[in-house]
Each structure stands twice: as C-alpha cells, then as structure tokens.
C-alpha positions, 0 to 999 in steps of 0.5 A: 881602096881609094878609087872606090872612095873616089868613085863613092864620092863622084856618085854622091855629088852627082846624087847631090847635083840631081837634088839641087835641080829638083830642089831649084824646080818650084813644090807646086809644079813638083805634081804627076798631072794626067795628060789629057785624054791618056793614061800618061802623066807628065811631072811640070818640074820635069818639062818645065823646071827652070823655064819660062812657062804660059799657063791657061785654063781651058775649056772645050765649048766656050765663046774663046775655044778658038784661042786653041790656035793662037796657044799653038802658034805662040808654042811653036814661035817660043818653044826654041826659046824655052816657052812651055805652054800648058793647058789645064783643061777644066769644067769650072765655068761649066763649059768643058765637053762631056767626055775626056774624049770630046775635049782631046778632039777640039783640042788636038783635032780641030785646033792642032794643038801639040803643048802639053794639055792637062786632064780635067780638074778644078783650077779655082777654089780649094780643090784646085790643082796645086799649080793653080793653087799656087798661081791663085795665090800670087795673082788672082783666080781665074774668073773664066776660061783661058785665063793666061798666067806668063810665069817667069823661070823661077815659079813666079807669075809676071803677068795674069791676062784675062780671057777676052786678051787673045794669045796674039795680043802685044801685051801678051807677046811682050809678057812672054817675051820678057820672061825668055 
C-alpha cells in the first residue's frame, strides 16, 4: 500500500511541476495562434515559454517585406541561443496579400522563412491578438508594419523598434543580444 501512496504522491508532484512551468509561461502568450496558411496551431507558451523572443508585425506588399531575409538570419544566428522569432502576419495598415496563400508564398517562398509565422489577425486596437495586446500595453502599438518587440524570458518587452530599424541594425542586435 505504501508503494502506491508513493507512486500516487510522485504522480501529483510531476502533475504540480507540469503546472508550474505553465503557470511560469506569461497569460497572453498562453493562446492556440493558426499558423499561417495551415490548419496547424501553435501555443507560444509551448515554443516559447521561458525564452527570449523577437516578435514582428508583418504584412506581404509593404515597402519593408524584404526584411523577411534579415528576420531569417537573426532566427538562424540566435536560434541555438534560445531566440524565438514570431511573425504575426496582419492587414492593419492594409498591405498584407489578398489571400493566406498569397502571403505564405512571399514569406516562405520568395524569402525562405522558416520562424514561426502566424496566420492574419488584428495587432492594433481592441481586437487585437492577445499577445499584441499585451505587448501594446508595455510599450507602444505598432504605427506600421515590421514593428519589432525584443521581449525578454520573463514576457517583458525590453526594446520596441520601428519598421524603418532593419533586423541587421546594431541596435537591434545588441537588444537580442541582451535578453539571451
């Protein structure tokens, strides 16, 4: 009997342990987000809980869309580092393609994106996506397309830089680097 109290007991810490890591991943990263141009979601406590992250308003016909490539390399130089890069694709400034399809093909196509992109949705206002939401509220909407947010491991945004600051910007760099 006493095995089985023991084994009851491991069960229910390993229970406890599993809703600490969850409970340590930041509310408004804990959302099922649509991949973009896929049936498949992805929950960001799950591919991010506890790492830094780089966050980006996207859009599929805009003057920055070649920053796609500069987003790619900064995800393959820090991703053994811990860096999650996330696109949220959206149509906000009216600039994203006409179809879900339109847009995977300038990202994962013509700039060989592999981070994690996120289906179209609102990133400013009140019907914005819950991780904008929240990233509006410790900073500042983003007022164009390819808004970055360096958010540190904790959920905390650490440094919001504008569309006009490319991914290869020092700046930038030393931002990531700082949260890794």
């Amino acid at each position: 009997m006493s095995r089985l109290i023991a084994i009851l007991m491991l069960a229910a810490l390993s229970g406890f342990a599993q809703a600490e890591e969850v409970k340590g991943c930041p509310a408004f990263l804990d959302h099922e987000q649509r991949k973009l141009h896929s049936r498949e979601s992805v929950n960001l406590c799950e591919l991010a809980g506890g790492k830094p992250m780089l966050v980006i308003n996207t859009a599929s016909r805009c003057g920055y869309t070649g920053q796609f490539e500069g987003l790619e390399a900064l995800h393959q130089r820090y991703a053994d580092k811990g860096l999650v890069v996330v696109g949220f694709a959206s149509d906000d400034f009216r600039q994203e393609a006409d179809s879900e399809e339109e847009a995977a093909k300038v990202c994962f196509v013509n700039f060989g994106v592999t981070f994690t992109m996120i289906a179209p949705g609102p990133v400013t206002g009140s019907d914005a996506n819950p991780v904008f939401r929240e990233l509006n509220r410790q900073s500042e909407p983003p007022r164009w397309n390819f808004t970055k947010y360096v958010v540190d491991r904790d959920g905390a945004v650490v440094e919001r830089f504008p569309s006009q600051v490319r991914p290869e910007d020092p700046q930038l760099i030393e931002a990531v680097e700082s949260v890794l």
